[in-house]
C-alpha positions as CSV (number, residue, x, y, z in Angstrom):
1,X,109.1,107.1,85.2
2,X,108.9,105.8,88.6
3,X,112.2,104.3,90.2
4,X,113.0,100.9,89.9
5,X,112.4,100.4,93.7
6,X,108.6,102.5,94.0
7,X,107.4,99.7,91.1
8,X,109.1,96.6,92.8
9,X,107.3,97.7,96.1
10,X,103.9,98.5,94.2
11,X,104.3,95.0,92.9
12,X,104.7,93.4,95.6
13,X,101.9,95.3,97.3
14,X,99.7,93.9,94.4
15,X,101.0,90.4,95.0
16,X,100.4,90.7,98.5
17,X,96.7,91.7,98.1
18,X,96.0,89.2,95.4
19,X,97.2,86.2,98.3
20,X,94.9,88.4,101.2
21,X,92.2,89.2,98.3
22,X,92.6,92.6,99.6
23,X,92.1,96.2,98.2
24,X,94.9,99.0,98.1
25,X,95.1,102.8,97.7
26,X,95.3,104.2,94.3
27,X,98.6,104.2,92.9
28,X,97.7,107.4,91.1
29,X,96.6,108.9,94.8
30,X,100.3,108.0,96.1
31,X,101.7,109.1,93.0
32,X,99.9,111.1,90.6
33,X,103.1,111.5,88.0
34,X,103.1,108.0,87.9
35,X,102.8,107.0,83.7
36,X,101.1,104.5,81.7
37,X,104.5,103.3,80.9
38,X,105.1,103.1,85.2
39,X,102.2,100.7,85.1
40,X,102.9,98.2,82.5
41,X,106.3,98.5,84.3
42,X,104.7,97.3,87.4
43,X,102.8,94.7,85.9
44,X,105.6,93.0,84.4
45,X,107.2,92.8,87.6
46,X,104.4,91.4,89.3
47,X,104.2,88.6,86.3
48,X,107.5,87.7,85.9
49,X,107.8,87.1,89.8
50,X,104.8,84.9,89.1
51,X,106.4,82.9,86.8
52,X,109.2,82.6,88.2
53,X,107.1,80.8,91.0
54,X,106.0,77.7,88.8
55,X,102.8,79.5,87.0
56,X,102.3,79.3,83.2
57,X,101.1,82.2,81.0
58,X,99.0,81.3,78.1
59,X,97.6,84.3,76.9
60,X,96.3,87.9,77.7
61,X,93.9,90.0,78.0
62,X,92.1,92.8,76.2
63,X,90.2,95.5,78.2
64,X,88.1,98.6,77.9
65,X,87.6,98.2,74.3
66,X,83.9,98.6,73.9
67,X,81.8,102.0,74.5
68,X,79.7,99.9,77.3
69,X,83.3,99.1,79.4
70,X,84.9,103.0,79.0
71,X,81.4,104.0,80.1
72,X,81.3,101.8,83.0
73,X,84.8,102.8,84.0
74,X,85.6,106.2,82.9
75,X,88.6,105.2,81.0
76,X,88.8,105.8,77.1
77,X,91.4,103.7,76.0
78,X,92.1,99.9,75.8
79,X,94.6,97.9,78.0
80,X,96.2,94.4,78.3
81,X,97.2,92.0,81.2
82,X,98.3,88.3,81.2
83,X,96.4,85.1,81.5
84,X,97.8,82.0,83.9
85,X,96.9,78.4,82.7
86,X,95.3,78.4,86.9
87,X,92.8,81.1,85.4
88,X,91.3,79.1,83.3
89,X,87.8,77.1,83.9
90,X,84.9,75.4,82.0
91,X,81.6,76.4,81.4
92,X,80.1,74.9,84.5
93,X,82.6,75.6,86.9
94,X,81.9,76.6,90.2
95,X,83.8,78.8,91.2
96,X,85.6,80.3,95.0
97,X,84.0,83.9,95.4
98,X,86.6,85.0,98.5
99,X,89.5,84.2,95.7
100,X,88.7,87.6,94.2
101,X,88.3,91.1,95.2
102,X,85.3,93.4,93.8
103,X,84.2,90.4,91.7
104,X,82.3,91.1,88.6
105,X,81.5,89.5,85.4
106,X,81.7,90.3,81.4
107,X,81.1,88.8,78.3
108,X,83.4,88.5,75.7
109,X,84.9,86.7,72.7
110,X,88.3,84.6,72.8
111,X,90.9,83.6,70.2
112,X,93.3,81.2,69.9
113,X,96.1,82.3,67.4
114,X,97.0,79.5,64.8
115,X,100.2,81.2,64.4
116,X,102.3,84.3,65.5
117,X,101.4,87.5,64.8
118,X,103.3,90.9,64.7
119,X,102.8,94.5,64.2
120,X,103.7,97.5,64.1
121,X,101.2,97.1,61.0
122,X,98.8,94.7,61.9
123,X,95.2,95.0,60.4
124,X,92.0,93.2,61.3
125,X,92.8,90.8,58.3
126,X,96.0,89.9,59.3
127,X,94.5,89.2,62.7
128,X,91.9,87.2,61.3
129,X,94.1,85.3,59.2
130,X,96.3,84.1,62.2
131,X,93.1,83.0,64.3
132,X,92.1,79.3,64.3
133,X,89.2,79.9,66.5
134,X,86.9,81.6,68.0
135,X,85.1,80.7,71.1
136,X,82.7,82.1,74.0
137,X,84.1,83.6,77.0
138,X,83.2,84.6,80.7
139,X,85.7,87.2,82.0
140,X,86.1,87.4,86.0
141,X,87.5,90.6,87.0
142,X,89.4,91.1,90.2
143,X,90.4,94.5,91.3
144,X,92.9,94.7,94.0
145,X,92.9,98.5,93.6
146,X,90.0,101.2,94.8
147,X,87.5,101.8,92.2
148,X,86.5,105.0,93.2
149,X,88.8,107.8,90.6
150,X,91.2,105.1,89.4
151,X,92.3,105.9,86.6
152,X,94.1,103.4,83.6
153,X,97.3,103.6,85.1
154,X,95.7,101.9,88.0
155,X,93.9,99.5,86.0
156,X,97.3,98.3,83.9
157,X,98.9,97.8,87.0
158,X,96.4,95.2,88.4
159,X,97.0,93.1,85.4
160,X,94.2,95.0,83.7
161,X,91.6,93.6,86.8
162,X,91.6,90.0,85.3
163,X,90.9,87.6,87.5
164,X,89.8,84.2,85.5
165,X,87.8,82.8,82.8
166,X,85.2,80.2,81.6
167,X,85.2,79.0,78.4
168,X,82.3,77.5,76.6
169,X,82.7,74.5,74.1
170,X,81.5,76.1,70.6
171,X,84.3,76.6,68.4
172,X,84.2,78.8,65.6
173,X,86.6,80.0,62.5
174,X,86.6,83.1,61.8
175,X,85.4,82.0,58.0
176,X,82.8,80.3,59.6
177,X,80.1,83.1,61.6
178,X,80.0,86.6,61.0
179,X,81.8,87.0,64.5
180,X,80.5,90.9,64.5
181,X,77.3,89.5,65.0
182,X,77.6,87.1,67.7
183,X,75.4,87.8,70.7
184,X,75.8,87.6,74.7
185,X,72.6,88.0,76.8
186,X,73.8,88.0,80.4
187,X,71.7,86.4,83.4
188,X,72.2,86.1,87.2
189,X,70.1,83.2,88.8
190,X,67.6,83.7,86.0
191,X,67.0,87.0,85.4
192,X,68.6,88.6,82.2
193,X,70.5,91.4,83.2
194,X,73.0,92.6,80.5
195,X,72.9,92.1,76.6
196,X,75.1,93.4,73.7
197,X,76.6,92.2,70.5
198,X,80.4,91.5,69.7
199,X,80.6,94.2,67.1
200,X,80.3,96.6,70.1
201,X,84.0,95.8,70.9
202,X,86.0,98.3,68.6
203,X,83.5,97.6,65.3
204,X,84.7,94.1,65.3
205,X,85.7,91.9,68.3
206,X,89.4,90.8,66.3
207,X,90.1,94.3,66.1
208,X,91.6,94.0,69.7
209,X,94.1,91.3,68.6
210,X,95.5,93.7,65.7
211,X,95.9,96.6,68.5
212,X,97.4,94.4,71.1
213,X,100.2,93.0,67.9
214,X,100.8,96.7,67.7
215,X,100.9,97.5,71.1
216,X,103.3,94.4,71.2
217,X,105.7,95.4,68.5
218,X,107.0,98.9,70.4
219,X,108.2,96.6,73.0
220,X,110.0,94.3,70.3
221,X,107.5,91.2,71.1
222,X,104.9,89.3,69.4
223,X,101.5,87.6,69.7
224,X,102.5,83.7,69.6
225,X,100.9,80.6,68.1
226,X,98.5,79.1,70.9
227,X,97.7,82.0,73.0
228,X,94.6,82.7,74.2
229,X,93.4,86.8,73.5
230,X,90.0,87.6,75.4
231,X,89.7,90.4,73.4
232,X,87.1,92.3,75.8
233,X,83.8,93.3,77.2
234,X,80.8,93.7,75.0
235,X,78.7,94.5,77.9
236,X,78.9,96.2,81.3
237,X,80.4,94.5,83.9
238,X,77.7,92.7,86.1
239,X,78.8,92.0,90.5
240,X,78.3,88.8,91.6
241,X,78.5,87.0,94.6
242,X,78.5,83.5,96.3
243,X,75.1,81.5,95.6
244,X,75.0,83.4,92.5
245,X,74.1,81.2,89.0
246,X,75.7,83.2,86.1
247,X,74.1,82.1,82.1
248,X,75.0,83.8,79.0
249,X,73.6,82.7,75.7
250,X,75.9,83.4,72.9
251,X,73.1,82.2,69.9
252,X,75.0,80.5,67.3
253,X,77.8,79.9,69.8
254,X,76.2,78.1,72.5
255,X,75.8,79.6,76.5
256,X,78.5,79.6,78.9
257,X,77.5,78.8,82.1
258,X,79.2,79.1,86.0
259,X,78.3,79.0,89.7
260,X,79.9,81.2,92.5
261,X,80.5,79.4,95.5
């Protein structure tokens, strides 16, 4: 692994271009022996100094779960980053453009955990059985890193490129709506532009919860009751800018909607 002291300064060089909305150099570019475990390392440094400063996690995120995302990106695998209660907007927000580097938008599925769950052998079912709700979700992604070769080592360390999210109103239980099913048809200032279903994310979108319980449980942690899991991408990730009107009609699950400012 990296030392203790190249992952404090990384951090802080994240932190610093997340207050500047800057861009830096590939981590894998300065250091190409630098693990997967190096940047989950890095990220937890970077959001443990955040809360230590006041802000309030309440969930995480799921990336690069769907063919559409690892094809955008070139990364094959999933990853996770944290969610901050300052993150979090409803449909109709406008929202600050300059607060975000490389701003893009994709459309997802969140859930809201009824109660904990835990691996190491969580299933689909047990995910689903620990979900009170589903609802629609706008991910804004925010890459402080180069896009240009990064690799998922990169990505992890920028808190997985999340940047915020807009939730819609519809609320569903997982009993309720074949959630496999569940559409997103993605338009900037009126023009459709991206379209996909949720099953697209790993064959079923709560599949992503039961992973990240797993993922959790080498670590000795768990998924708790009244976190928020955007569970990822069911499309490719659209740029937008300021002026633009972003719409995505989720059929049975209403449309989520947002300005950029």
């Amino acid at each position: 692994m990296l030392p203790p002291d190249v992952i404090a300064r990384i951090a802080d060089e994240l932190a610093e271009a997340d207050r500047t909305h800057g861009v830096i150099p590939r981590i894998t570019a300065r250091y190409p022996d630098a693990t997967i475990e190096d940047s989950y390392a890095i990220q937890g440094v970077w959001r443990d100094k955040n809360l230590a400063a006041g802000r309030r996690l309440v969930g995480r995120k799921i990336g690069l779960t769907s063919k559409a995302m690892q094809q955008a990106t070139g990364i094959t695998e999933p990853d996770y980053g944290v969610m901050f209660d300052d993150t979090v907007h409803r449909s109709g927000a406008e929202i600050e453009t300059s607060r975000f580097s490389n701003v893009r938008i994709e459309v997802e599925l969140a859930f809201v955990l009824r109660e904990p769950l835990e691996g190491p052998d969580c299933t689909l079912d047990d995910a689903l059985a620990a979900i009170d709700y589903a609802i629609p979700a706008l991910e804004v992604l925010n890459s402080h890193i180069e896009l240009e070769g990064r690799t998922i080592v990169d990505t992890i360390s920028d808190n997985a490129a999340y940047g915020a999210m807009v939730l819609g109103e519809v609320r569903k239980r997982p009993d309720e709506i074949d959630l496999r099913w569940v559409p997103g048809v993605l338009s900037r200032n009126g023009e459709i532009e991206e379209t996909g279903v949720a099953a697209g994310v790993l064959g079923h979108p709560a599949t992503g919860v039961a992973w990240l319980a797993n993922k959790f449980a080498q670590h000795g942690a768990r998924l708790e009751a009244g976190e928020i899991i955007l569970a990822g991408s069911f499309t490719r990730p659209m740029w937008v800018a300021a002026g633009d009107e972003v719409v995505c009609d989720y059929g049975p699950m209403g449309t989520v909607t947002c300005r950029f400012t």
